[in-house]
PLY file of the C-alpha trace (Angstrom):
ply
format ascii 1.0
element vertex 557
property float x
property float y
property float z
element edge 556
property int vertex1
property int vertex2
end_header
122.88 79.63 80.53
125.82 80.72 78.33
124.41 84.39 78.60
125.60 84.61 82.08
129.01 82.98 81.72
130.00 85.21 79.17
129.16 87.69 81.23
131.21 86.25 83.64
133.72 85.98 80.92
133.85 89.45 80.19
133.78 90.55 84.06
136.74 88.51 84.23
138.74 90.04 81.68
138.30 93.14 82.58
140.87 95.11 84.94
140.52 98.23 87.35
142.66 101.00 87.77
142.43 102.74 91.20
141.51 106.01 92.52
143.04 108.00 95.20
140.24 109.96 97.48
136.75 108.89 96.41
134.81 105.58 95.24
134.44 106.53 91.45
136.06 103.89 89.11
138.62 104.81 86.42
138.03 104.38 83.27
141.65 102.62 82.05
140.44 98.73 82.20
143.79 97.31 81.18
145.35 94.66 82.92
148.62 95.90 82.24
150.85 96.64 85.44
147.54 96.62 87.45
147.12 94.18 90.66
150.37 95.39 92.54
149.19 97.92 95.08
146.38 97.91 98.27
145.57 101.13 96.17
144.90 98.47 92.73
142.56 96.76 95.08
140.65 99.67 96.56
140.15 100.80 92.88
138.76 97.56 91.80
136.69 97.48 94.77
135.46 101.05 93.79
133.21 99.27 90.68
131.17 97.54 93.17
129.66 100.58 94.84
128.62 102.14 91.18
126.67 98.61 90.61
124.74 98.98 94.52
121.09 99.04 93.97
119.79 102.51 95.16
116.26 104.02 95.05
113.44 102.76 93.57
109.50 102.56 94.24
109.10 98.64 94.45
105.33 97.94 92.64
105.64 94.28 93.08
103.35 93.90 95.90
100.63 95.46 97.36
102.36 98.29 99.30
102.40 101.20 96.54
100.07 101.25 93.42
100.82 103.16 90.20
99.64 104.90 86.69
100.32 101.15 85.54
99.14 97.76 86.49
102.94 95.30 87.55
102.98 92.57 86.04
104.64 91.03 89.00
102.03 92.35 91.55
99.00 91.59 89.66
100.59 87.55 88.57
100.41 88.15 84.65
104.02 88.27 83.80
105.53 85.41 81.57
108.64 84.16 81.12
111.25 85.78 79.26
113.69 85.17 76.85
116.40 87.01 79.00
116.36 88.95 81.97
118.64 91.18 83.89
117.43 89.90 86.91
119.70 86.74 86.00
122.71 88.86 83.99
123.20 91.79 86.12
123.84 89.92 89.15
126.09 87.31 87.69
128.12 89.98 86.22
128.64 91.99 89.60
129.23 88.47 91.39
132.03 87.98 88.10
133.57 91.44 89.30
133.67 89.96 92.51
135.25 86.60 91.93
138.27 88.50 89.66
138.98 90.62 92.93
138.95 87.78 94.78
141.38 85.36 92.65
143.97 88.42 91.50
144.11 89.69 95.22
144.77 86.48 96.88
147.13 85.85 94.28
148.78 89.47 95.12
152.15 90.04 97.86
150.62 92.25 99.88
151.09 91.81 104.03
147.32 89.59 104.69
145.64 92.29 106.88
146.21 95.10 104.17
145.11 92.64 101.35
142.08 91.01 103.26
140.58 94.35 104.34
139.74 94.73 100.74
139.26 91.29 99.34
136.13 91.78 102.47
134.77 94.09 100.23
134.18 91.53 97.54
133.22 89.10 99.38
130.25 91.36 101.24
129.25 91.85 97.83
129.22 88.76 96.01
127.00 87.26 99.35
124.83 90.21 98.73
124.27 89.43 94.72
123.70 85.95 95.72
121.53 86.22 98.05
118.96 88.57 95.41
119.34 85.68 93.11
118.25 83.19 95.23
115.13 85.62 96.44
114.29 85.50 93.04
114.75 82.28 91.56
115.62 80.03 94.30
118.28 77.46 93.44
120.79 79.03 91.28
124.36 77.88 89.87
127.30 78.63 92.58
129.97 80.22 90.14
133.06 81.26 92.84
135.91 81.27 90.15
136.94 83.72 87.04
136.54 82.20 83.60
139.84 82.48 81.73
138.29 80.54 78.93
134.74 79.93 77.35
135.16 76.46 76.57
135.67 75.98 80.58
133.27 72.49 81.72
131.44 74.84 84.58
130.24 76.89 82.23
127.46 74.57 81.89
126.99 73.98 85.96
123.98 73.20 86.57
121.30 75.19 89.65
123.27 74.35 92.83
120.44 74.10 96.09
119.78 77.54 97.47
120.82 76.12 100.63
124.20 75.63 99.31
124.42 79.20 98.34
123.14 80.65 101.49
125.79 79.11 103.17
128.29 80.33 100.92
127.43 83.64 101.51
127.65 83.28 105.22
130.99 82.00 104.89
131.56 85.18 102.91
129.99 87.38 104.84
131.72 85.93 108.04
135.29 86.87 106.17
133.67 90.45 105.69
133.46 90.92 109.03
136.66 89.66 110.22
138.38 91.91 108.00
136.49 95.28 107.54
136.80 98.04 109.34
134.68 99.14 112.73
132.53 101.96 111.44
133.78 104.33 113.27
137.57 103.53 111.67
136.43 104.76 108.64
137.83 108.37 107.60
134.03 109.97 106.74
136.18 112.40 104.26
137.41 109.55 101.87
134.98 106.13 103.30
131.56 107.37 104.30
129.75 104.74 101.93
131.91 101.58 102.02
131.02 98.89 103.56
131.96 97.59 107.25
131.65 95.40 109.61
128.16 96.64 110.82
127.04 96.34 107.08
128.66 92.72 106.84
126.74 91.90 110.34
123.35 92.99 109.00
123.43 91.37 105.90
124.13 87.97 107.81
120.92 88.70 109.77
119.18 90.23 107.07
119.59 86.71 105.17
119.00 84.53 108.12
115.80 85.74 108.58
114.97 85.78 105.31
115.66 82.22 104.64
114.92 81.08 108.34
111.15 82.29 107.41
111.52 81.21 104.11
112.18 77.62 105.27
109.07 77.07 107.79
106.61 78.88 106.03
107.06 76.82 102.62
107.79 73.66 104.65
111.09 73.36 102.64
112.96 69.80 103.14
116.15 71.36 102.52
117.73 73.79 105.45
117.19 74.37 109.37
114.80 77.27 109.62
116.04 77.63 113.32
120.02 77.20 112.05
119.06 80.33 109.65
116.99 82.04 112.95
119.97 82.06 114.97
122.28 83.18 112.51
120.07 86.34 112.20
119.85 86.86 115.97
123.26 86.56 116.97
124.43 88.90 113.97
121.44 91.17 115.32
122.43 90.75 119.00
125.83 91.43 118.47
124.84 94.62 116.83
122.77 95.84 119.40
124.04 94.83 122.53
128.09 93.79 122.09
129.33 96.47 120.09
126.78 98.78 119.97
128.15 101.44 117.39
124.07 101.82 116.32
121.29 103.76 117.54
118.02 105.04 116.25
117.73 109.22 114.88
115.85 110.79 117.17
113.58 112.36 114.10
111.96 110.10 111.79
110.90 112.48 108.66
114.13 114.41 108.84
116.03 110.76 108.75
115.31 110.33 104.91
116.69 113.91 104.05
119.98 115.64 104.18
119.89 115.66 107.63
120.25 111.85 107.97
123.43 111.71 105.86
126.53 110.16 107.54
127.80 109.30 110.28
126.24 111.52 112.52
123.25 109.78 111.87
123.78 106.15 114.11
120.47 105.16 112.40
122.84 103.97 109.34
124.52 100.36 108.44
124.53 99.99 104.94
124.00 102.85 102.68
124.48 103.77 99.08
126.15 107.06 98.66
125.48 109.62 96.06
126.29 113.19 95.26
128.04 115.58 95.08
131.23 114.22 95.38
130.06 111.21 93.41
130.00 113.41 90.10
126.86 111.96 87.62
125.78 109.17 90.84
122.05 110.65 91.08
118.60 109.88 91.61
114.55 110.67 90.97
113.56 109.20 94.63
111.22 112.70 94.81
109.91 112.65 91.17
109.52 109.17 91.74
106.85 109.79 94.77
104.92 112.72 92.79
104.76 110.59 89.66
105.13 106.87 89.69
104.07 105.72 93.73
101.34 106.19 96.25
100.18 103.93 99.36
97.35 101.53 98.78
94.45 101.82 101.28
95.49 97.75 102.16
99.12 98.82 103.63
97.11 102.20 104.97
95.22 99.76 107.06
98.14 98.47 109.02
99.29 101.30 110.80
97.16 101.39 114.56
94.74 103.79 116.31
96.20 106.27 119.06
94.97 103.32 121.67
97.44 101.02 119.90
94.94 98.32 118.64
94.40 97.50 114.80
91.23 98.55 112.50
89.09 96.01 113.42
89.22 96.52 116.95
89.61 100.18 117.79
86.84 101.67 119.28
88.81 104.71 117.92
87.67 104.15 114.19
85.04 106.08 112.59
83.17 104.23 110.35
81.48 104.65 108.16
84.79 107.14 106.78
83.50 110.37 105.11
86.75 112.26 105.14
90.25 111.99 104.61
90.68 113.28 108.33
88.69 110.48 109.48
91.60 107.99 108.33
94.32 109.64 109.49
93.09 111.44 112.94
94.02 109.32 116.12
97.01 107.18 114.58
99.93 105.70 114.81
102.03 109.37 114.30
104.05 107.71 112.04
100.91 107.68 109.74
100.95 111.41 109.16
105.01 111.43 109.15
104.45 109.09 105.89
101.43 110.63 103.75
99.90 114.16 103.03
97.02 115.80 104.86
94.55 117.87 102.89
96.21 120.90 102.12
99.55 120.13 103.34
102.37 121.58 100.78
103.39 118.32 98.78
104.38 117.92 95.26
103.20 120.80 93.20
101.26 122.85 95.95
98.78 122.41 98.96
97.51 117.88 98.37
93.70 117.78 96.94
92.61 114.63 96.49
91.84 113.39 93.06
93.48 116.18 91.81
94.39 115.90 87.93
97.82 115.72 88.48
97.40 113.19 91.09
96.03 110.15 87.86
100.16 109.81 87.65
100.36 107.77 90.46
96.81 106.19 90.41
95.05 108.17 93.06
96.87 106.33 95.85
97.66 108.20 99.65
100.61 110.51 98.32
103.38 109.42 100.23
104.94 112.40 101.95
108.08 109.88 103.48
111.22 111.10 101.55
110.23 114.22 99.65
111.94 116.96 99.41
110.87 120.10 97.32
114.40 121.12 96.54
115.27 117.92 95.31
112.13 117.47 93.51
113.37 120.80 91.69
116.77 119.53 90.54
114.80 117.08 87.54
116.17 113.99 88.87
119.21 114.82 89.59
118.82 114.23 93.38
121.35 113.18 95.78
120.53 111.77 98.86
121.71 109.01 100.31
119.31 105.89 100.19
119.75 103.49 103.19
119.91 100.33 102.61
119.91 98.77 105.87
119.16 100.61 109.19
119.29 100.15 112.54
115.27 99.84 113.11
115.42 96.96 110.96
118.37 95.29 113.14
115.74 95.84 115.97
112.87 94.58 114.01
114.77 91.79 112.31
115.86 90.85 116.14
112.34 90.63 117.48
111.21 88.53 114.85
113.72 86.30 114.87
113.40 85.73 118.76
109.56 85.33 117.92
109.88 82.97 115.10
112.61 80.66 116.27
111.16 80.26 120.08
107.46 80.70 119.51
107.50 84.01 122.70
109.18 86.85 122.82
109.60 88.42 126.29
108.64 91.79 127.68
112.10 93.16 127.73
112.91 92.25 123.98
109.44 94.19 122.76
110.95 97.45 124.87
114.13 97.16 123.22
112.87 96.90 119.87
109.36 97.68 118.70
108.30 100.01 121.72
111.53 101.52 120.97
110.83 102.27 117.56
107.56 103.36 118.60
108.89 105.58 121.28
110.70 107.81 118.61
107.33 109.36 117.00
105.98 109.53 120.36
103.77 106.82 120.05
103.79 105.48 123.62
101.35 102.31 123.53
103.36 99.63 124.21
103.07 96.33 122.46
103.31 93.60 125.36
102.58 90.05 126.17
99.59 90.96 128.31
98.15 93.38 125.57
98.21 90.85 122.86
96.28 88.62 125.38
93.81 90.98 126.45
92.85 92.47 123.15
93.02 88.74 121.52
95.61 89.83 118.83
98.59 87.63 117.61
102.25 88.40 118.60
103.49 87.75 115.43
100.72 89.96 113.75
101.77 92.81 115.78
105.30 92.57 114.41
104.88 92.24 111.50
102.94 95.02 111.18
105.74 97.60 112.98
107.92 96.10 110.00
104.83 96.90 107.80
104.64 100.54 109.00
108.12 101.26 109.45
109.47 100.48 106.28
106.95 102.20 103.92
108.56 102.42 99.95
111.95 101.05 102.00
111.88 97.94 99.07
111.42 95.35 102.07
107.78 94.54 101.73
107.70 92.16 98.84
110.74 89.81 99.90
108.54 89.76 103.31
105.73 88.64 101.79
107.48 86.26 99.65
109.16 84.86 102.95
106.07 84.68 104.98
104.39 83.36 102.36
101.25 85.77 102.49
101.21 86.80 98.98
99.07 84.26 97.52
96.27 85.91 100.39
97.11 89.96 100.05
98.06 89.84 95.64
95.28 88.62 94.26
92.84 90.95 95.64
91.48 94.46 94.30
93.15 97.16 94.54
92.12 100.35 96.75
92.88 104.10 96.85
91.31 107.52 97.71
87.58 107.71 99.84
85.86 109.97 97.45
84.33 113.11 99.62
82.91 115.95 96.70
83.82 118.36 99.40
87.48 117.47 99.34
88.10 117.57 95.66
87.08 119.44 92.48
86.14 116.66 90.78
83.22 114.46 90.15
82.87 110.79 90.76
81.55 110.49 87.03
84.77 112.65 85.83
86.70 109.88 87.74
84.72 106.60 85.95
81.40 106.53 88.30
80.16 103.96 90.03
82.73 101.23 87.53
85.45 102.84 89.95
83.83 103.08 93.37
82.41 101.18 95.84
78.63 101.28 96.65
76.96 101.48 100.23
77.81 97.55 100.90
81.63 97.95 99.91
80.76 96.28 96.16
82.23 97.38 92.85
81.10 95.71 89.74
79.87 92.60 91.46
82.85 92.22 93.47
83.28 92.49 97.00
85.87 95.02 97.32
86.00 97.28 100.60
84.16 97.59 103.90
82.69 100.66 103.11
81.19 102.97 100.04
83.11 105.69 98.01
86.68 103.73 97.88
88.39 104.35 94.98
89.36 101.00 92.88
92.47 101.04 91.10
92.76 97.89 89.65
89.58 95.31 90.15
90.30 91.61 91.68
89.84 89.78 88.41
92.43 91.45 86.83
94.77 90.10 89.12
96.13 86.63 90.12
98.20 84.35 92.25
99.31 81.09 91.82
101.05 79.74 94.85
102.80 76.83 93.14
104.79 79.21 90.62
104.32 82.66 91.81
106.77 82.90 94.73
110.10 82.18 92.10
111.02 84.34 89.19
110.97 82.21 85.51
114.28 81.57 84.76
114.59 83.32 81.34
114.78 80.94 78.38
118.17 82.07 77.15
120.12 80.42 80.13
117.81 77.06 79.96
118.40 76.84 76.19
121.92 77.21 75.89
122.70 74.82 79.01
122.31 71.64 76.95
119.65 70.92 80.17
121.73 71.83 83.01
119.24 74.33 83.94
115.91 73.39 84.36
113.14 75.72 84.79
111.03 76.39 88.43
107.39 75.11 88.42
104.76 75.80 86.17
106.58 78.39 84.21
0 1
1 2
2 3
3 4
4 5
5 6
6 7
7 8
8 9
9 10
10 11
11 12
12 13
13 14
14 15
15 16
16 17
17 18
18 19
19 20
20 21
21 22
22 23
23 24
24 25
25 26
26 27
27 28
28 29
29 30
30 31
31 32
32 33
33 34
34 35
35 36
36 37
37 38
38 39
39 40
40 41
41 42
42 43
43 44
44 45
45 46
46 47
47 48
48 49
49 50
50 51
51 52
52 53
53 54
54 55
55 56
56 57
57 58
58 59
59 60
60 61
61 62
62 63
63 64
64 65
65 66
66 67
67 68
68 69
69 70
70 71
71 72
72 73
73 74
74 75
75 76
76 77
77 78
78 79
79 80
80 81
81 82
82 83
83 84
84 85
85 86
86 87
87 88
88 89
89 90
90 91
91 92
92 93
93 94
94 95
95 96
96 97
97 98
98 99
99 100
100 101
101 102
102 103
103 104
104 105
105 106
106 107
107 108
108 109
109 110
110 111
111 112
112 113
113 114
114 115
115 116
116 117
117 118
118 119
119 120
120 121
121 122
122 123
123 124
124 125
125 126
126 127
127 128
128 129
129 130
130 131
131 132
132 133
133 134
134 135
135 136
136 137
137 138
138 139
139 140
140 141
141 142
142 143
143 144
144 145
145 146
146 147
147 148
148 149
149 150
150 151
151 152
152 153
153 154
154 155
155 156
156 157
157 158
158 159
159 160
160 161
161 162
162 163
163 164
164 165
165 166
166 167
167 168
168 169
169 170
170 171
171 172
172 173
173 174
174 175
175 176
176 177
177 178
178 179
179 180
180 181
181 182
182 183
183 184
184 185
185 186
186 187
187 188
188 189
189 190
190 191
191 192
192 193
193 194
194 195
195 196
196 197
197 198
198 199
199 200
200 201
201 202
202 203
203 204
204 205
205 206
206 207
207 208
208 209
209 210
210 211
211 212
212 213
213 214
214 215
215 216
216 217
217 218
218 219
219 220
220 221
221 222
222 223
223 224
224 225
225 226
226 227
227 228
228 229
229 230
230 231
231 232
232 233
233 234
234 235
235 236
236 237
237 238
238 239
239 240
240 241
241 242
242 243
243 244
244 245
245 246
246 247
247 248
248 249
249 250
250 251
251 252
252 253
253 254
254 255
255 256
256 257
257 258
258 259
259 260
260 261
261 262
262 263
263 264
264 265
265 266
266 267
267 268
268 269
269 270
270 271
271 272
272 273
273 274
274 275
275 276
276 277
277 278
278 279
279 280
280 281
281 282
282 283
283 284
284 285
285 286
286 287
287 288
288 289
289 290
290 291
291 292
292 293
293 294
294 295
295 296
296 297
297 298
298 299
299 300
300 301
301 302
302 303
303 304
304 305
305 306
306 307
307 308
308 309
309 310
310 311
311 312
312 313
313 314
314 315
315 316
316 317
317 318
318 319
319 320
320 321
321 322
322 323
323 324
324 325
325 326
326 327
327 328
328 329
329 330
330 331
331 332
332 333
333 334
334 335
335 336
336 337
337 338
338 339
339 340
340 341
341 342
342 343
343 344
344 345
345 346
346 347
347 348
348 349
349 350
350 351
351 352
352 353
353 354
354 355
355 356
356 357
357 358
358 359
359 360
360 361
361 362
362 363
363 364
364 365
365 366
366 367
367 368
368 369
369 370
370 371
371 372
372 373
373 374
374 375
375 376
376 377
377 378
378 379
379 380
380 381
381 382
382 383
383 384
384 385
385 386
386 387
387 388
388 389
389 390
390 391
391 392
392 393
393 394
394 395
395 396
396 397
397 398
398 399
399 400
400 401
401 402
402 403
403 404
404 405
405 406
406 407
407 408
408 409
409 410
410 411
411 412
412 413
413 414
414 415
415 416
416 417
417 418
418 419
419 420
420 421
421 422
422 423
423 424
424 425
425 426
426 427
427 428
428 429
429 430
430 431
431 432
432 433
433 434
434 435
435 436
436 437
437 438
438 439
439 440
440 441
441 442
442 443
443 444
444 445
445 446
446 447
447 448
448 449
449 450
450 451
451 452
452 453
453 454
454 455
455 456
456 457
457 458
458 459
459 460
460 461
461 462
462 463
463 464
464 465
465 466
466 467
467 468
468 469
469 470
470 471
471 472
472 473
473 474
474 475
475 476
476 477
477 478
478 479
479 480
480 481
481 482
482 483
483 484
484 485
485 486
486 487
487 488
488 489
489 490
490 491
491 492
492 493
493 494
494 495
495 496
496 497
497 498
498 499
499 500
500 501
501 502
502 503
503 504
504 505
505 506
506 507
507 508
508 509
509 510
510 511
511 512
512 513
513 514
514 515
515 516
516 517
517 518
518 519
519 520
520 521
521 522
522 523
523 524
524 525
525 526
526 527
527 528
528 529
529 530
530 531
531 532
532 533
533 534
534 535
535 536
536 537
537 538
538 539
539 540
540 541
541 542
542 543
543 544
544 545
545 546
546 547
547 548
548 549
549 550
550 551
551 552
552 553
553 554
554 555
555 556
C-alpha cells in the first residue's frame, strides 16, 4: 500500500514547466516560479498525454493468440509482489491531483484556468476507471501528499461504486470546460482531449459498469443508473451536437489517411510522430510478430446472407481451404486478415509458413499494417484511436438493448446497419430477422462489437463485463485449417496429429473443433477459469503488506 503513496508522494513533488506549440513536457521539474501562467498549466497538462496508453496487441482473451501462452488468458497467473498495473496508474492519477490542487489554488480568470484543470480531471476519471476494471474496489486518493506520514496514506479500498461516481463527476467538469472539437487549432491541439473525448468516456464507463452490475448480480450500484449515463453521453454525441461521423473507408481508417480531423471517425486519440520527437510505436511489427486472430473470434463475423456459422446455408463444411472461410462474408472479414497470396508482412501470406511460428499460426491480421511503417523498425507513427465514433454507435445500441430489454428498428439503422453499410455489407440486422432466423438481439450486437473492433484492446474488458469469460477462456485454442496444397509444409513438420484435429474435430482426447485439420495452439487443459477469482486482478502483495490491513486482497487470490 505504501508503494503507491509514495508514488503519489513523488508525483506530488514534482513540478512542470510549460511548452509553447506542441504537447512534449519540459524537462526543468522545479517548482520554483512555476504555477503562475494558463501557459504553467498547459505544460503540466502536457505530462499526461506522454503517460496515454497507445498500441498494443491485448493477449488476455481469446481474440489474438501468440508465440507464447498469457498467463492472463489461459488463468495461470499468480499474484505478485508488485505490479504496475497498481503503480502506474496511481502515479498518473498523483500528476493529476497536483494539477488539480496548484491550479485551483492559481489567480487566473475561472474559464482560462478550468479549461485546463478539465484536462486533469478527464484523466484522472480515465486512470480510475482502468483500476477499477482491474481490481474492482480500489482506494479514492483525490488530494497531493505533502507529507509521508499523512493518515490517508493508509486508506483503505473505497467501493468501486464510489469511484465510478467520482469519475463522472470528473468527467462531467471535463465537459463543461473543454473545448468543442472543432475549437481546437489542429496545428498546436490535434491530440488533446475535448469535450467529445470527455462525453465518450462517460458512456464508455456507463456501459461498462451498467453491464458489469447485472451480469455479476452486484448489490452495490444501479445497472440502469450506469445504462443511462452511457446513453445520454452517447445520444448527445450522435444526435445533439453531432460533430462525429463514420470514415467512409474502413482499412484506410487505421493508416495515415485516418489522421486528424478530417477524419470525423475520431474522439479520443493518442497522437504520435513526427512532431512528437521519440513518441513512436511497433503496432506493424507487432501484427507480423507477436498477434494473429484465433479461429474462435474468426467465427463471429457472418455469411454474405447475414446469419451466423451455425445457421448459414452459405457455409461449406466440411472446410478444405482457406477460401472456404473467408468467401461469402461479412467484407469486413477480408478488410481484417490476409488471403492466400495477398502481399502481407514479408511477401505474398502462405500459411504455416516458417516465419509465420512468431505469432502461433493464427489468421494474420491484415487490419493496421502498413509496409512502410513495418520498414521504419518500430519506429512507427500513427495515430492509435482510442475511442471512435463506431463505438459511440455500438456503445448506444447496447445500452438501449440492455437497459430496456428491445431495441427498435430505427436505433439498429442508425447504428449497427450503419456500421455495416460502410463495407457494403447491406443485410440488415432487424427485429423481424432476429425472429425469423431464431437468433438473439443481444447476440447479434455483440457480435458487430466483436467484429468491429478486432486488436482495438476492447474485447477483454467486454468479456469481463458480460461475464462470458469463464465460457470462451478456458477452452482450446484454434488456428490455421491445414490444406498440403496451401503450404510447403507437412503436418508432421508442424507436430502431427498432437497438433491437429482428426475427422471428428478431436485432438489428444479432447474435443476441440467441429471439423478435422484445425490447427491447436494451445490444448484446453492447459488452460483455466475460475469464475470466483478470475474476473479481478490480485492486488500485489506490496500494497496489502505495508497497509497494516487496510487493504485486503479480492477472492481466492
Amino acid at each position: 500500500m505504501k508503494k503507491i503513496f509514495t508514488y503519489l508522494f513523488m508525483a506530488a513533488a514534482m513540478a512542470f514547466t510549460g511548452c509553447s506549440l506542441d504537447m512534449d513536457p519540459e524537462t526543468d521539474l522545479t517548482d520554483n516560479g512555476f504555477w503562475q501562467s494558463a501557459t504553467d498549466l498547459r505544460g503540466a497538462c502536457n505530462y499526461l498525454y506522454i503517460d496515454l496508453p497507445g498500441f498494443s496487441h491485448d493477449m488476455r482473451s481469446e481474440e489474438l493468440v501468440g508465440p507464447n501462452q498469457n498467463s492472463i488468458s489461459s488463468g495461470n497467473r499468480t499474484t505478485p509482489n508488485t505490479s504496475s498495473d497498481w503503480t502506474n496508474p496511481y502515479e498518473k492519477i498523483g500528476r493529476c491531483n497536483k494539477i488539480i490542487t496548484q491550479g485551483e489554488a492559481m489567480t487566473l480568470d475561472a474559464s482560462e484556468k478550468n479549461r485546463w484543470l478539465a484536462e486533469a480531471h478527464f484523466f484522472r476519471a480515465y486512470h480510475y476507471f482502468d483500476l477499477v476494471k482491474k481490481y474492482g474496489d480500489v482506494p479514492l486518493i483525490l488530494k497531493v501528499f505533502n507529507t509521508t506520514t499523512d493518515p490517508e496514506i493508509m486508506r483503505g479500498r473505497d467501493s468501486r461504486e464510489t469511484v465510478i461516481q467520482q469519475c463522472y463527476q470528473d468527467l462531467a467538469f471535463a465537459a463543461q470546460w473543454l473545448p468543442d472539437i472543432d475549437e481546437t487549432d489542429n496545428e498546436t491541439d490535434w491530440g488533446r482531449v475535448t469535450r467529445s473525448a470527455a462525453l465518450a468516456m462517460t458512456m464508455r464507463i456507463g456501459l461498462y459498469e451498467g453491464t458489469y452490475i447485472k451480469f455479476h448480480n452486484l448489490a452495490e450500484g444501479d445497472a440502469n443508473a450506469h445504462l443511462t449515463k452511457a446513453i445520454n453521453a452517447a445520444d448527445t454525441i450522435i444526435h445533439i451536437e453531432r460533430k462525429h461521423d463514420l470514415y467512409p473507408d474502413f482499412q484506410s481508417l487505421f493508416y495515415f489517411d485516418g489522421e486528424g480531423r478530417q477524419n470525423p471517425e475520431n474522439v479520443f486519440i493518442k497522437k504520435y510522430g513526427p512532431d512528437r520527437t521519440g513518441i513512436v510505436h511497433n503496432n506493424s511489427r507487432g501484427l507480423e510478430n507477436a498477434a494473429a486472430l484465433s479461429r474462435q473470434m474468426l467465427d463471429n463475423f457472418l455469411y454474405a446472407d447475414g446469419l451466423p456459422r451455425e445457421k448459414s446455408p452459405l457455409r461449406i463444411s466440411p472446410e478444405v481451404s482457406y477460401s472456404d472461410i473467408i468467401e461469402n462474408r461479412d467484407p469486413r472479414l477480408k478488410l481484417t486478415i490476409y488471403s492466400i497470396g495477398e502481399q502481407a508482412y514479408k511477401g505474398p501470406y502462405t500459411p504455416f509458413k516458417n516465419d509465420d511460428q512468431q505469432h502461433g499460426y493464427g489468421y494474420p491480421i491484415k487490419k493496421g499494417f502498413m509496409a512502410d511503417q513495418w520498414a521504419t523498425g518500430s519506429k512507427e507513427t500513427v495515430d492509435k484511436m482510442i475511442i471512435r465514433y463506431a463505438e459511440v454507435l455500438l456503445s448506444y445500441a447496447e445500452a438501449l438493448y440492455e437497459r430496456d430489454g428491445s431495441i427498435s428498428d430505427e436505433v439498429l439503422d442508425e447504428t449497427v446497419n450503419y456500421i455495416r453499410n460502410r463495407v457494403g455489407f447491406d443485410v440488415k440486422l432487424t427485429n423481424a430477422f432476429v425472429q425469423q432466423h431464431e437468433l438473439d438481439m443481444r447476440q447479434e450486437i455483440r457480435r458487430e462489437r466483436m467484429v468491429e473492433f478486432i486488436d482495438e484492446s476492447l474485447h477483454y474488458d467486454d468479456i469481463i463485463r458480460w461475464k462470458t469469460a469463464e465460457e470462451v477462456l478456458p477452452r482450446a485454442m484454434v488456428g490455421l485449417l491445414f490444406n498440403a496444397d496451401e503450404t510447403i509444409r507437412t503436418r508432421e513438420e508442424l507436430g502431427g496429429d498432437a497438433r491437429f484435429t482428426d475427422e471428428n474435430g478431436m485432438c489428444n482426447g479432447e474435443q476441440v473443433y467441429d471439423q478435422a485439420n484445425m490447427y491447436v495452439i494451445e490444448s484446453a487443459d492447459s488452460r483455466s477459469f475460475d469464475p470466483e477469482r478470475d474476473y479481478l486482478y490480485p492486488i500485489p502483495v506490496y500494497e496489502i503488506s505495508t497497509s497494516n490491513g487496510a487493504v485486503t486482497q479480492n477472492p481466492k487470490w
